[in-house]
C-alpha positions in Angstrom: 0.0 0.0 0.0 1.4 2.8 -0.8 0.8 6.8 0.8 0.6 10.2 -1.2 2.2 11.6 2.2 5.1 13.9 2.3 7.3 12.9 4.9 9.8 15.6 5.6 13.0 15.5 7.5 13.7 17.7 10.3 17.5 17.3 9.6 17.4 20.4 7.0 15.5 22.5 9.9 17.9 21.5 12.4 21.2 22.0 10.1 20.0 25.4 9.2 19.5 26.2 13.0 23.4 25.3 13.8 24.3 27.4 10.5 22.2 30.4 11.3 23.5 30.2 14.9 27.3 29.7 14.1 26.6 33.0 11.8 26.0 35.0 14.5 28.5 33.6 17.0 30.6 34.5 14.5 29.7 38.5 13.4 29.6 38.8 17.4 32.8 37.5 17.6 34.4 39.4 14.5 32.4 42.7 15.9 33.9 42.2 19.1 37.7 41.5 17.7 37.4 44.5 15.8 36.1 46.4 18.6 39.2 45.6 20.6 41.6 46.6 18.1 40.0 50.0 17.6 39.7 50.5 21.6 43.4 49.1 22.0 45.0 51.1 19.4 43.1 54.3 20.7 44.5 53.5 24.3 48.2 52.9 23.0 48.2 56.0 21.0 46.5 57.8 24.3 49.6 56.7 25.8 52.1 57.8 23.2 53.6 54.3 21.7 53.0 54.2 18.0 54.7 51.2 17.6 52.2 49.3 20.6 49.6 50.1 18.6 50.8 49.1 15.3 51.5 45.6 17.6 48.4 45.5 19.1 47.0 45.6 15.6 49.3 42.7 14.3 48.2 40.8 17.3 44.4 40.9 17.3 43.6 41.2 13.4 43.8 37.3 12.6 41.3 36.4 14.9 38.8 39.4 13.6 39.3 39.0 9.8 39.1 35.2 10.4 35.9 35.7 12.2 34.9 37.5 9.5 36.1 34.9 7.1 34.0 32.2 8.5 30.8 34.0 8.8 31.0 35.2 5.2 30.9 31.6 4.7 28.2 30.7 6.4 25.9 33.5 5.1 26.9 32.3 1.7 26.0 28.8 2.6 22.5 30.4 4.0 22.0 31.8 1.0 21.2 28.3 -0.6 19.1 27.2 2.6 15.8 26.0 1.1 12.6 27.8 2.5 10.2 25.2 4.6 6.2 25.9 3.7 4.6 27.4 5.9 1.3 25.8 7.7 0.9 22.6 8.3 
């Protein structure tokens, strides 16, 4: 017997739940890297040393641009997400 019933998998939901949730881990993070370089090169040039600032720079922009590497990523791999119907 067979049935003219769609069954759908929740795996696609759930997958674009960990994907849409990485994404923003990751803007907050790359947001919040940035944030600290600006803030830490402000304070370094406050106190008069260039050069700590140019460090301070080398130090944290890595971890920011590869924050904003990832979620880049992840929005582009949003982008093909499939919409669910709505209702029922």
């Amino acid at each position: 017997m067979s049935s003219t019933v769609n069954q759908t998998s929740a795996r696609p939901a759930k997958t674009a739940r960990i994907t849409t949730f990485l994404f923003a881990l990751c803007v907050v993070f790359f947001i919040v890297a940035g944030a600290a370089i600006v803030v830490g090169q402000i304070a370094a040039l406050a106190a008069g040393t260039a050069t700590g600032a140019r460090h301070w720079a080398t130090a944290l922009a890595p971890y920011a641009f590869g924050g904003a590497s990832v979620a880049g990523l992840l929005a582009f791999a949003l982008s093909y997400r499939t919409q669910e119907p709505e209702g029922d």
